[in-house]
N, C-alpha and C positions, 0 to 999 in steps of 0.2 A: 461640630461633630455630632455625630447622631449615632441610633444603632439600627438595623433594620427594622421593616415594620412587618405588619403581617399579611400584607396582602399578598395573593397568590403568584408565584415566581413565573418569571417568562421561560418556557419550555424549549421554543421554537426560536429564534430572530438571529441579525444581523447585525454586524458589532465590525464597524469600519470593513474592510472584503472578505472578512472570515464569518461562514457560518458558522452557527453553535445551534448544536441538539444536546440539549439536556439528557432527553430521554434517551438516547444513543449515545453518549458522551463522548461525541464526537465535535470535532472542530475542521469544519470545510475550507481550504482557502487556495485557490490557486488550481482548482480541479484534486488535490491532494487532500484525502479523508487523514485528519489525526485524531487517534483515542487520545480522550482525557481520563485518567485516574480518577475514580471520585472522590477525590480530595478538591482535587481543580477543578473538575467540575460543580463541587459545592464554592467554590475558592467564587468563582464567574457567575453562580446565582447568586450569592449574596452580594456583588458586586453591582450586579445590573436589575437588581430591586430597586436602590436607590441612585440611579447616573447624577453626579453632580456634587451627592453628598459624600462625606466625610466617614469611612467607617473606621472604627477602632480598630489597631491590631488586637487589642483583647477580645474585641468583642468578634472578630474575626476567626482569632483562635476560639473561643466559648463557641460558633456556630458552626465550625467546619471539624475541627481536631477535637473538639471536647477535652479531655486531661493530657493527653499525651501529644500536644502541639508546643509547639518551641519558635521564638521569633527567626528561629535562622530557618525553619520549616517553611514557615511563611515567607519570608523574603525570597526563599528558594522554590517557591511555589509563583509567589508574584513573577518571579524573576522566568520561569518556565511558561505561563500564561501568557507573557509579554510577548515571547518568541515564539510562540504558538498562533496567535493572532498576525503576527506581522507587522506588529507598529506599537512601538516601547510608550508613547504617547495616550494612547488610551486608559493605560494605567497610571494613575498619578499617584506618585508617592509625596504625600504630607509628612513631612520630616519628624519622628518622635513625638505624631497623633495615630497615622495610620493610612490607609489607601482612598483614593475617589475613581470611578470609572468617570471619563469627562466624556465622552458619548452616548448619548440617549440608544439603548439598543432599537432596531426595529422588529417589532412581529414578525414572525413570518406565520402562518395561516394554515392549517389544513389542508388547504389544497394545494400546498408550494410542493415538489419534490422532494423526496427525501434520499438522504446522502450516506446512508448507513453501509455500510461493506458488505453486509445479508446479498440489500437492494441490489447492488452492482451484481454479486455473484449469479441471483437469480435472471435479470437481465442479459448475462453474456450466455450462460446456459442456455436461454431461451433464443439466443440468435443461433447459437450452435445448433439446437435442435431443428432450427428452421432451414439451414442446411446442411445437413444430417447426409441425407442422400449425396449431395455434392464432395463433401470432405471424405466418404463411402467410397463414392468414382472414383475421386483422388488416389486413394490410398491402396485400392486393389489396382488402377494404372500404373501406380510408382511400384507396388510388388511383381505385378508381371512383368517390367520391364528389367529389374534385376534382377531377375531368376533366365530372362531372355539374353540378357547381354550375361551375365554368368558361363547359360551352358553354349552360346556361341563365341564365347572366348577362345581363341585361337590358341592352343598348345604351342610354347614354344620348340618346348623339345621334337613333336611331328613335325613341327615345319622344317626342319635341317636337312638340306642336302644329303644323302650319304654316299658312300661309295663303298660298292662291294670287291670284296676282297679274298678269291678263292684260298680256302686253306687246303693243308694235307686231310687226306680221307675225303674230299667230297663235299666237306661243311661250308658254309658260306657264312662270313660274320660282314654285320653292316658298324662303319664308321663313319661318324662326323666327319664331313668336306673339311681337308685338311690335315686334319688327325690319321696318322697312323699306330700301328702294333708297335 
């Protein structure tokens, strides 16, 4: 069992098919961005400081929760990590010592892509804008076209047959084919 050390926490890397950004505290896996809490996400740096070793749930709780952490917090934190990631395996629970991540994360580097939901937003925006004009065409062809087919809608009521029907006095009333007075 050990407790963390103090060398500087991985920000960036890959931990079995799920990315992790610290700094976004987000968890990538399956094309599917998930926010982590920062709880869990401290929960996952502290974890992946030392792959292999043993950390204390206290000492777990003192670095993530400070006074107001509880072992069912933690367990319910582990236990949401686990299903975040994709693979219950990576987390190893040492029975009444505390947790080990058993996968070495890997870096991932400045120049990898980043996965944050901002990125995405900004990206689709900029495709739209790239066909801007086209979705423009689009949209003023589908309004002329219902405003076209609108007013060349055929009435039903003029299209009916009628048949005239002299009254007394002179007057003429027109009927529905079929209908009479």
């Amino acid at each position: 069992m050990s407790t963390p050390n103090a060398l500087a926490p991985l920000r960036r890397f890959q931990l079995g098919a799920a990315v992790c950004d610290l700094d976004e505290n987000t968890l990538m896996r399956d094309g599917v961005s998930l926010r982590l809490e920062p709880r869990l996400a401290g929960l996952l740096s502290v974890l992946a400081q030392q792959p292999g070793d043993t950390i204390s749930r206290s000492d777990l709780l003192a670095l993530v929760w400070d006074e107001d952490g509880s072992d069912e917090a933690l367990t319910q934190a582990v236990s949401r990590l686990r299903r975040g990631l994709g693979d219950k395996t990576l987390i190893k629970t040492v029975p009444r010592i505390g947790y080990q991540l058993t996968q070495a994360p890997r870096p991932i580097g400045p120049e990898a892509p980043r996965w944050s939901a901002a990125r995405r937003t900004q990206q689709l925006a900029a495709r739209i804008m790239r066909h801007r004009s086209v979705l423009m065409a689009l949209a003023a062809g589908l309004t002329g076209a219902v405003i076209a087919l609108s007013v060349m809608r055929p009435d039903p009521v003029l299209e009916q047959e009628f048949e005239i029907e002299n009254v007394q006095h002179g007057d003429v009333e027109f009927f529905p084919q079929g209908e009479t007075p």
